[in-house]
N, C-alpha and C positions, 0 to 999 in steps of 0.2 A: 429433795430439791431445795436447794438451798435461797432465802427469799432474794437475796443480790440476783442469781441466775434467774428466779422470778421475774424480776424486774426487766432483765436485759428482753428475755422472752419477751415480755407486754410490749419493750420497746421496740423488738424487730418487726414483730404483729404489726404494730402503728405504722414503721413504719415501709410494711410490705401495703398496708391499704392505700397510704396515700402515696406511693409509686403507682398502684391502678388508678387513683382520680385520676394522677397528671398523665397515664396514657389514654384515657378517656379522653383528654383536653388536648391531644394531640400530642403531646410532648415526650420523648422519648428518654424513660426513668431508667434503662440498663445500666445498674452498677450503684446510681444512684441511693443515698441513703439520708431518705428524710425523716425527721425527726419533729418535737411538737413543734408549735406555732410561737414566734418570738412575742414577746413582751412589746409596751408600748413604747419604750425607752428602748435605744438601741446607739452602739457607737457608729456615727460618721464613715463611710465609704470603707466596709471592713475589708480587711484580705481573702482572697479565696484560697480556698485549701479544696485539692483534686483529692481523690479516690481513686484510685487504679490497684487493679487484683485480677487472680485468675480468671472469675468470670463477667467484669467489669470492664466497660470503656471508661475514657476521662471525662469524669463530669465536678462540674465543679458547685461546691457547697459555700454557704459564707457562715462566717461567725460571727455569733452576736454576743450582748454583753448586757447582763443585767448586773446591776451592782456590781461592789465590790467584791473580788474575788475574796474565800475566806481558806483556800488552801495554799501552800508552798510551791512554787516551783522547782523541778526536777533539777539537777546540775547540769544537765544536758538541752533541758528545755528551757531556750531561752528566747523564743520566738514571739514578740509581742502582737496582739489585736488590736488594730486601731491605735490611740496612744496609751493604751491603758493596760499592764503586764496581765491580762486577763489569761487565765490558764485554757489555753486550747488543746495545748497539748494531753491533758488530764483525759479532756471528754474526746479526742482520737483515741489517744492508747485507752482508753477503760471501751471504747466502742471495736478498736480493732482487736482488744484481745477476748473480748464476749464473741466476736464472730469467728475468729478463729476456733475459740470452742466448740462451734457449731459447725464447725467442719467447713470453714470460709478463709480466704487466706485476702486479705488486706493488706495495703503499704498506703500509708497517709505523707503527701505530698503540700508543705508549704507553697504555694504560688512563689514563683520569684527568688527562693533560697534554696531552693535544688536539695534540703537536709527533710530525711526521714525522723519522722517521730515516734518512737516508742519507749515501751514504758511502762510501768504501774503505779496508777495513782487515781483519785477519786475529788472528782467537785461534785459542787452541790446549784451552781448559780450560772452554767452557762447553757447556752441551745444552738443548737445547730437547724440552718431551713436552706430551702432548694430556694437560688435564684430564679424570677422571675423567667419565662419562658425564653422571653428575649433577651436577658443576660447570658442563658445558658450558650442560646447559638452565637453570641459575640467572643463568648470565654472560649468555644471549643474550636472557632474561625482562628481566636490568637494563639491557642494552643496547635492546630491543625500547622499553621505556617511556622512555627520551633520545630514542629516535627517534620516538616519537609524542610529547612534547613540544616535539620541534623538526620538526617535519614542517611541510611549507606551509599556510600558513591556506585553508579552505573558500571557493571563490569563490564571490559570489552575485549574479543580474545582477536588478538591482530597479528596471530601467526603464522597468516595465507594472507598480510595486507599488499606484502611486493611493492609494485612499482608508488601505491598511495600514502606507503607507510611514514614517512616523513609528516606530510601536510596530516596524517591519521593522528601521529604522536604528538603535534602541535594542539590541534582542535583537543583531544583528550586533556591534556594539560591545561587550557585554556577554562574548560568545563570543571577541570579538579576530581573526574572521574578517575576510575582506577585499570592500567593496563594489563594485561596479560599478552607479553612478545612471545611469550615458549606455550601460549595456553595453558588449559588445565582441565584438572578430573572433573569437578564440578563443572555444573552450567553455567555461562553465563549469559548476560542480558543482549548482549550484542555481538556477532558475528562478521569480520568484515572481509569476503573475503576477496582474493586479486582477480580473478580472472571468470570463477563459476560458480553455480549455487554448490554442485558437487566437491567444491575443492575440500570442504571438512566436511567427511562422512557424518550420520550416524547423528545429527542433530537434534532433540527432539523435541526445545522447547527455546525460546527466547525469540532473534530475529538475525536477519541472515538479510545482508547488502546486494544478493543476488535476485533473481528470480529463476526458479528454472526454465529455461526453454527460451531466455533471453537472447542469449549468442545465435540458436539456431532462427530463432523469427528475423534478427535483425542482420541476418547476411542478404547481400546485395538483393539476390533473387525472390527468398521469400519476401523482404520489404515493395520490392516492386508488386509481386502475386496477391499482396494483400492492399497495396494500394491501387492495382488495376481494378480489385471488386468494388472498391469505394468508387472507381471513377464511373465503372458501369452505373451504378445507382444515383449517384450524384457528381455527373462530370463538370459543372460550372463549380462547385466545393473544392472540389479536387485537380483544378488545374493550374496549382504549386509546384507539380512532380514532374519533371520532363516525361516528352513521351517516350517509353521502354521496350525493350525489345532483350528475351532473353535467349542466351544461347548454351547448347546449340540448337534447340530443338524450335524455333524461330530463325534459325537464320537464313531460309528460304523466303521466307514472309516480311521478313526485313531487308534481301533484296530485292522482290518483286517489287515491295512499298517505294522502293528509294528510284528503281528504273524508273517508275510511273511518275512521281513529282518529276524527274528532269526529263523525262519525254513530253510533259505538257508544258513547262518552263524552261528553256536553255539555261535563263541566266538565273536559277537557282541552285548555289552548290552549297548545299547545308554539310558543318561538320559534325560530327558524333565523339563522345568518348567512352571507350571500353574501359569497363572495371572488371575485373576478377570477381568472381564472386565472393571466393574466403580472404579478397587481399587486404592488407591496411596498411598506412602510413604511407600511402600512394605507389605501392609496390605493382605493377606490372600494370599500370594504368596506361593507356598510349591513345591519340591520336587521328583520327582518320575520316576521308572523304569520299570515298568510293569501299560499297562492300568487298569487294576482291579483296581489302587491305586487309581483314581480319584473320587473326591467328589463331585459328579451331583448333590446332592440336597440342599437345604437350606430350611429346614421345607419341606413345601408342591411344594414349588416352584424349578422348575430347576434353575440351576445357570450356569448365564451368563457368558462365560471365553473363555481365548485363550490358548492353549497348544502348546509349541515351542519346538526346540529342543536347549538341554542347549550347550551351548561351553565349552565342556569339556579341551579345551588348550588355555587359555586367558595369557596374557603377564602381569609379575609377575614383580612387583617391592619392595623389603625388600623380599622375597616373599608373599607377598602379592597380590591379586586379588584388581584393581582398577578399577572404568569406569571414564567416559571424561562428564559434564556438560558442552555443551557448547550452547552460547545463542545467537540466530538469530532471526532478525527482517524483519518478515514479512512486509515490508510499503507501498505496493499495490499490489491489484491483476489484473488493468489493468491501467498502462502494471504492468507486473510481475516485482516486483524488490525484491531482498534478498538480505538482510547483515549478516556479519556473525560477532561477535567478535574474534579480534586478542587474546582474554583473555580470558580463562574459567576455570572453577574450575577439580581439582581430586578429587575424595571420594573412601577412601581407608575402604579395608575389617580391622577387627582387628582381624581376628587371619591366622594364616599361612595358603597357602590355599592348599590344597589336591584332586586330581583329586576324584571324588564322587564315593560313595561305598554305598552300603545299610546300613552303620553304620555311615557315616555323612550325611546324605541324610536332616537331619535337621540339621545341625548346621549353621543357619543361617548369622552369622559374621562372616564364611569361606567362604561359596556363594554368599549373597546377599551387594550389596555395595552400598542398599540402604543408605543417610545418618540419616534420622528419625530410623533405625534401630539402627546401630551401635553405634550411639550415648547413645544408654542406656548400651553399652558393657563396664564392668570394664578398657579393655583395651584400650579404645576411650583415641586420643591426642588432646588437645584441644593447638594450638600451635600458638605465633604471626609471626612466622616466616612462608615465605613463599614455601618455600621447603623442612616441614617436616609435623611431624601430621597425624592425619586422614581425613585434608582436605589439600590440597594445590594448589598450582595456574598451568596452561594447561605448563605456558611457563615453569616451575623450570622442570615438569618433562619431556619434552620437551629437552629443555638444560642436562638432567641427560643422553637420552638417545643418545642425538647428541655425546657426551663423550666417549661413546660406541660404535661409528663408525654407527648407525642409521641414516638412509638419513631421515631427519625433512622433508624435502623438500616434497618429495612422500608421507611422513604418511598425509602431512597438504592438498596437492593436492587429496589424498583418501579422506577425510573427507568432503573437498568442495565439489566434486563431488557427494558424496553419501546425501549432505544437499540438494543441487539441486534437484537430481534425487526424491526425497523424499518431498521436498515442490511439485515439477510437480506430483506427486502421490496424492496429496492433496486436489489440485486448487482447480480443474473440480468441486468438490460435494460444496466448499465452493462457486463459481460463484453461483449456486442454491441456495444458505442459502443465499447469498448476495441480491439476485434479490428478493429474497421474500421479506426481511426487510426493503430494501430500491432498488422501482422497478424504470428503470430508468424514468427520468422526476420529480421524486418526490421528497420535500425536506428531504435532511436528512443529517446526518454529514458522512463525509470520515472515514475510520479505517486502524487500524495497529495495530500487534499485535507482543511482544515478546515471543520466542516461548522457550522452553529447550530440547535441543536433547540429550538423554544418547547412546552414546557412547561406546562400550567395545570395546580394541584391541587386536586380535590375537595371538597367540605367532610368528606367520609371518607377524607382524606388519598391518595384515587385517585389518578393521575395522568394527565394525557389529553393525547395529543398534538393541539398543533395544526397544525405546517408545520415544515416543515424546510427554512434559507437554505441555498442551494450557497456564496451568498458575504454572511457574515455581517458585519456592521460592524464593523472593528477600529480604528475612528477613537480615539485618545485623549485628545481635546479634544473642547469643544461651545461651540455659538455661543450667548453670552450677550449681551444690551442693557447696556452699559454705561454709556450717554447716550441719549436721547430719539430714536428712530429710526437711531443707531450701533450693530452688532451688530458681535463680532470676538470670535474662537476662545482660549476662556481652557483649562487642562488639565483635565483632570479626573483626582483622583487614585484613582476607583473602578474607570475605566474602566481606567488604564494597571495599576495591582494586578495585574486578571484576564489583561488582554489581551495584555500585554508575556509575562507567562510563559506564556503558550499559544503566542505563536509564538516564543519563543525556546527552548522545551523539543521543540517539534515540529521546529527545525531540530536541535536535539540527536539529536534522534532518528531525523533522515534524515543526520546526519554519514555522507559514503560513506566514512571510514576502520573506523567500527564494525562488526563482523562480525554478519553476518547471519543465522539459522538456513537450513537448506538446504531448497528445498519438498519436497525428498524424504523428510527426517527430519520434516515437520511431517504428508505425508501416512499414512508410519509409524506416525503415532502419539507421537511422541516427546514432544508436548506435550498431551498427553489426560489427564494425571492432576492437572490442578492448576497445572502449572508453569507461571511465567513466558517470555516469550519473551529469549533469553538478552542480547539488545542493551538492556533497561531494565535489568538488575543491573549489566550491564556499566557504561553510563552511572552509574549510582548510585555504583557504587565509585570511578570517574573523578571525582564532583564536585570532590573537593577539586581533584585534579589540575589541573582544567582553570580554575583561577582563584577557588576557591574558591565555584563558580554554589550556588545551595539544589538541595534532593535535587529531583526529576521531580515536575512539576504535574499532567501527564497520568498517567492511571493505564489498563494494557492488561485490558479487559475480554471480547477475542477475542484469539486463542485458549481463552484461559484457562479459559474457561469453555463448552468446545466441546461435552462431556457434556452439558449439560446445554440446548442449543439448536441442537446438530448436526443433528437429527431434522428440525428445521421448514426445513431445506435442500432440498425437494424440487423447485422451481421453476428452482433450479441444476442441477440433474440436467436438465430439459426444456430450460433455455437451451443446456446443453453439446452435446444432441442437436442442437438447432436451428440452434448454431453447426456443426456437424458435417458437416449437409449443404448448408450457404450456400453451398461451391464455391471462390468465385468473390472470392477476398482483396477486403480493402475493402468487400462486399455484407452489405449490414441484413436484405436480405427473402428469402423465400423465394421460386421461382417454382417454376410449377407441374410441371416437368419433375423439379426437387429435390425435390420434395413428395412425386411419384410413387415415386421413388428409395429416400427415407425407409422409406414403404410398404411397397415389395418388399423391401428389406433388411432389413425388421423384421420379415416377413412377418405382416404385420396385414390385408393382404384373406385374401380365400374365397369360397363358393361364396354367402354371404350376405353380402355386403360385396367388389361387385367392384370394378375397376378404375374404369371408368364412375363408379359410386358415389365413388368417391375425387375423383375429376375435377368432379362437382357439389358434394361437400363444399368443397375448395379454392375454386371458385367464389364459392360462398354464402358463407362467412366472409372471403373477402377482401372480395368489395364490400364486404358490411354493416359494415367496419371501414375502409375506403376512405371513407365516407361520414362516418367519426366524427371524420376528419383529413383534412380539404378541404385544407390548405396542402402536406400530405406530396406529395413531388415523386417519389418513387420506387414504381413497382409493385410488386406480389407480395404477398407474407403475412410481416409482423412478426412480432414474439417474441409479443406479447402474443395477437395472431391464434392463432400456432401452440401458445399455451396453449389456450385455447378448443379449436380440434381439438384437444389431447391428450385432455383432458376427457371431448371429445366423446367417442373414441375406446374412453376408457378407460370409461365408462360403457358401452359398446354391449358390450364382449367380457367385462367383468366387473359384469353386473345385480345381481347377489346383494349384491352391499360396499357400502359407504358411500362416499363420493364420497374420500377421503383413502388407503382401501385401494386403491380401482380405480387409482385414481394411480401406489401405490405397485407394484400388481403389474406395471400395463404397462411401467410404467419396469424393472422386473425383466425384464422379458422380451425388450425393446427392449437392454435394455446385456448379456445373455446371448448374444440373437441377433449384436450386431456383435462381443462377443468373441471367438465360435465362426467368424464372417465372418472375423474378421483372421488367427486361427490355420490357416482352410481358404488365405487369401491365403499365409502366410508357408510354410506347407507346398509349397504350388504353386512357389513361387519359389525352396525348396531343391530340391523334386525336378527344377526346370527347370534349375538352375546347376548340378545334376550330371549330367544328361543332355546337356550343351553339348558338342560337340567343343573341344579345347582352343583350336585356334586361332579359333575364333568368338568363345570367351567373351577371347581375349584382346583382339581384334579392339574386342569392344563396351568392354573396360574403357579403349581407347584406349594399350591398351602399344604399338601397335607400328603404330598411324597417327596421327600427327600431325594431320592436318588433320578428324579427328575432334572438334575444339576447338571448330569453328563446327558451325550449330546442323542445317545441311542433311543431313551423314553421321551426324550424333547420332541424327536421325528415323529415315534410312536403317538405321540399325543397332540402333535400338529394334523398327521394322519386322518386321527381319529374326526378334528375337531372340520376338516375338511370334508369325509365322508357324509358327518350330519348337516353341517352348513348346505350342501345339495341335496341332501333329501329333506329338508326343512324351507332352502330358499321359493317363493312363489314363482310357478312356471312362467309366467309372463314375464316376472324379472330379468330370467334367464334369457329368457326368449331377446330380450331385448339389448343385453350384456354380449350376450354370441352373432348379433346380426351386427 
């Protein structure tokens, strides 16, 4: 051994102990390479020089200077320290090429000059030390923000965007992110697609603009079936939603309801509107005041529909009848987070509107403020200004009526409230659609989805919801006559305003480089007082960064405001149960054997509520909800099923409470009882791993048989490990586990 490799040796030693001091001290020496202790003399605010290698992060070192240098610089090396041509370069390349030796592969990085230094060559008068702890985290903060500056642009595959793909390719460009129109073999980050989570198979990692089971929750009918349970539980929360009636399996109940109001009031003649259940863009929506007027059939087949009651006094602006498009981004369901845009569109009626009589009962462009409607009305404004027209922007008419003496304030705090309360009406069925498509453990991509809620406002500035789009129109042009039976797609500059920064801020916001909060610190607590969820600050302080975008259009309305609409979460609680005992990955329903299961685990029979009795309960509510979803291909009992028995349940063991207490107790008692079940399991399963003889329990962990791998000796030795767990467990344990 030659004494030069001596040396470098003593030096790596030195300086492998004192990367232990500095992790003693907290500081985090990975990659780091320190060396002795500098001199008393030292040059003036030296340069740093990073370290980065295979098994290295960037950390950065300084140089220092004693004396004059008494070696040559390399013809390449011409990178000075401080003011003084001190040779740094010598003591990198003589350090990166001793570790090299050593089977270490190094690249020495001047701060600032972007040129590698190597080399061979030998000083005698310089040293190298680790900044101070607190320089370290300053150098690797300005180094961290070069590298998110220069980091790979965001891929997005926009080959299912359709009808979004316009305002999609703006925002993209906007961002300076990288498109893919045809897709591609690889993964990418983002997924956008038109219409369903399904529309691009075979996903297995990044993020997908859909959610599954989106479309089906938010057709007419399920939306009303999941806001009737909301209203049973908290009907002053929930009385935003007109009252609903579905058909046809209601439409007995909806005329006996309507005979009885006008047999006890003559001069009540309230009107209704039917909506289709699968229709959009105002398609077969019609009119009516007496039930006789309803169209149940379509050919041979009943027609699927919702029957509301219409809002005969809606708030008139020209007078005219408007509603409110406003668009919120679903971007998880655990934890639950909602945004809302600060921006959303008006779509205004075009002709004057008149409270309804049996002789406008159709005049559709007095009623309906569908926009696909109106748009074929002679009197449709196609306008680039934003506060006139047949469409214009949330905030012009906003500002029109703040002019009026209308508190904004309270109409914008109604509308939040009622977004909330209405995704929490959602969740619970989409957790189920979620767990089927992608169960946990499996791989698959994350989703989010922009969602469009119509809006009407009262003439006491209420606000009432009417439907909510899974897939709202993000077209940025509209098809105008420009010759006499020639139509063709001119811009619209109202629509791109809103709608460019909604999905351009909503890909901001699923950036996979921005840090996430962790669902453990959100169920902690950590976000219960007010606070922001930390990726929109984050974002906000990046604007400039990131190309100078405006500050976030979307504004996060969940978390944020958990206190204050946590409570009306109880329906989540019953889906988690329901999810709980599905079994059977990928499975929606329950069967009857899981049902049972439920039961005994919860221990909710007795001597007045036996088994048998459980057995006709599951019966009776599945058909009768079998019978409400003739197209449903799968047996068993649904979410929405397994509410109804909650209910039921919870009414029978707690008579005394009101329908919202019973809920709430059983559910107390249901998530006591499987707490107490998991800690009776986990108890079993320590007293059973120390009760093992050694070589069994090595036997099953597979130390010391190999062919334990496949799946045949797995069973055999689960078998075994269960045979002894019962003849070792204490009889009383048991005793108490089976009762």
């Amino acid at each position: 051994m030659s004494d030069h490799y001596a040396k470098v040796k003593i030096q790596l030693e030195q300086m492998k102990s004192l990367g232990e001091d500095a992790k003693k001290e907290g500081v985090d020496t990975e990659g780091q390479v320190p060396v002795c202790s500098p001199p008393a003399s030292v040059s003036p605010d030296p340069p740093s020089i990073t370290i980065a290698g295979r098994d290295a992060s960037n950390t950065s070192i300084t140089c220092k200077h004693r004396g004059k240098s008494r070696s040559k610089l390399g013809k390449d090396d011409k990178n000075s320290c401080g003011k003084h041509t001190t040779d740094v370069s010598v003591v990198s390349a003589q350090i990166g090429k001793n570790l090299n030796r050593l089977g270490h592969e190094r690249i020495l990085h001047i701060k600032g000059t972007g040129k590698i230094l190597q080399g061979k060559s030998e000083t005698n008068g310089n040293y190298v030390t680790i900044h101070p702890s607190k320089n370290i985290q300053e150098t690797r903060r300005e180094d961290g923000f070069k590298v998110a500056r220069k980091r790979r642009p965001v891929t997005v595959d926009t080959s299912k965007a359709k009808t979004s793909l316009e305002a999609l390719k703006i925002s993209i460009k906007q961002l300076k992110w990288k498109e893919f129109p045809l897709g591609r073999r690889a993964a990418c980050d983002i997924y956008w697609h038109g219409v369903s989570f399904h529309d691009n198979e075979n996903i297995i990692s990044g993020q997908v603009n859909k959610f599954p089971g989106m479309i089906e929750m938010l057709r007419k009918i399920n939306l009303s079936r999941a806001v009737r349970t909301m209203q049973e539980l908290f009907p002053e929360e929930y009385d935003f939603y007109p009252r609903s009636w579905i058909l046809p399996e209601e439409c007995q109940q909806f005329s006996t309801q309507i005979r009885m109001v006008k047999e006890n009031d003559a001069t009540v003649n309230p009107t209704f509107i039917v909506k289709p259940d699968g229709g959009s863009q105002g398609d077969g929506i019609y009119l009516i005041r007496d039930p006789s007027d309803l169209k149940l059939m379509v050919g041979s087949q009943a027609k699927q529909a919702v029957v509301q009651e219409y809002i005969q006094k809606p708030l008139l602006i020209d007078k005219l009848k408007f509603d409110i498009r406003l668009y919120v981004l679903l971007k998880s369901l655990e934890p639950l987070e909602i945004y809302i845009a600060k921006e959303g569109l008006t779509r205004f009626c075009t002709e004057p509107y008149q409270e309804p009589s049996q002789k406008n009962l159709s005049h559709v462009f007095m009623h309906l403020t569908n926009y696909s409607l109106n748009v074929h009305s002679g009197n449709f404004v196609h306008s680039d200004s934003q506060s006139t027209g047949s469409k214009r922007t949330l905030s012009s008419v906003l500002y029109r009526l703040a002019a009026k003496g209308v508190d904004i304030k309270k109409v914008w705090s109604d509308i939040i409230a009622l977004v909330i309360k209405t995704s929490i009406a959602v969740v619970p069925e989409l957790r189920v659609y979620y767990q089927a498509d992608i169960p946990p453990g499996k791989p698959g991509p994350t989703c989010f989805q922009i969602l469009g809620f119509d809006i009407l406002l009262m003439k006491n500035l209420k606000p009432v919801l009417l439907e909510v789009n899974s897939n709202p129109s993000m077209r940025i042009e509209h098809e105008q006559e420009v010759a006499p039976g020639v139509f063709e797609y001119v811009p619209s500059p109202v629509d791109e305003e809103v709608k460019v920064g909604v999905i351009r801020d909503t890909l901001r916001l699923m950036d996979p480089s921005h840090r996430k909060p962790s669902i453990s610190q959100q169920r902690a607590g950590g976000l219960e007082h007010g606070e922001e969820v930390p990726v929109e600050a984050e974002i906000q302080e990046r604007g400039l960064d990131e190309g100078a975008l405006p500050s976030l259009c979307l504004k996060q309305v969940y978390p944020k405001y958990t206190k204050q609409f946590n409570y009306l979460r109880l329906v989540e609680r019953i889906a988690a149960l329901f999810i709980r005992f599905l079994g059977v990955k990928g499975n929606m329903r329950l069967g009857p054997t899981a049902f049972r299961t439920f039961i005994r685990t919860c221990k909710l029979s007795n001597s007045n509520f036996s088994m048998a009795s459980v057995d006709i309960l599951y019966i009776d509510i599945t058909r009768r909800w079998a019978g409400t979803m003739p197209d449903s291909r799968e047996a068993g009992m649904g979410l929405q099923a397994f509410v109804e028995a909650f209910f039921y349940l919870a009414g029978r063991r707690f008579k005394s409470l009101t329908l919202r207490e019973q809920v709430v107790s059983l559910l107390e008692l249901c998530e006591a009882q499987l707490e107490s079940q998991s800690g009776v399991e986990e108890r079993r399963s320590v007293s059973c791993s120390r009760a093992m003889p050694r070589a069994i329990k090595t036997q099953t962990l597979g130390l010391t048989n190999p062919q334990l791998n496949s799946p045949a000796p797995l069973r055999r030795a689960s078998s075994q490990d269960h045979r002894l767990h019962q003849r070792l467990k204490p009889r009383t344990l048991r005793a108490n586990v089976e009762n």
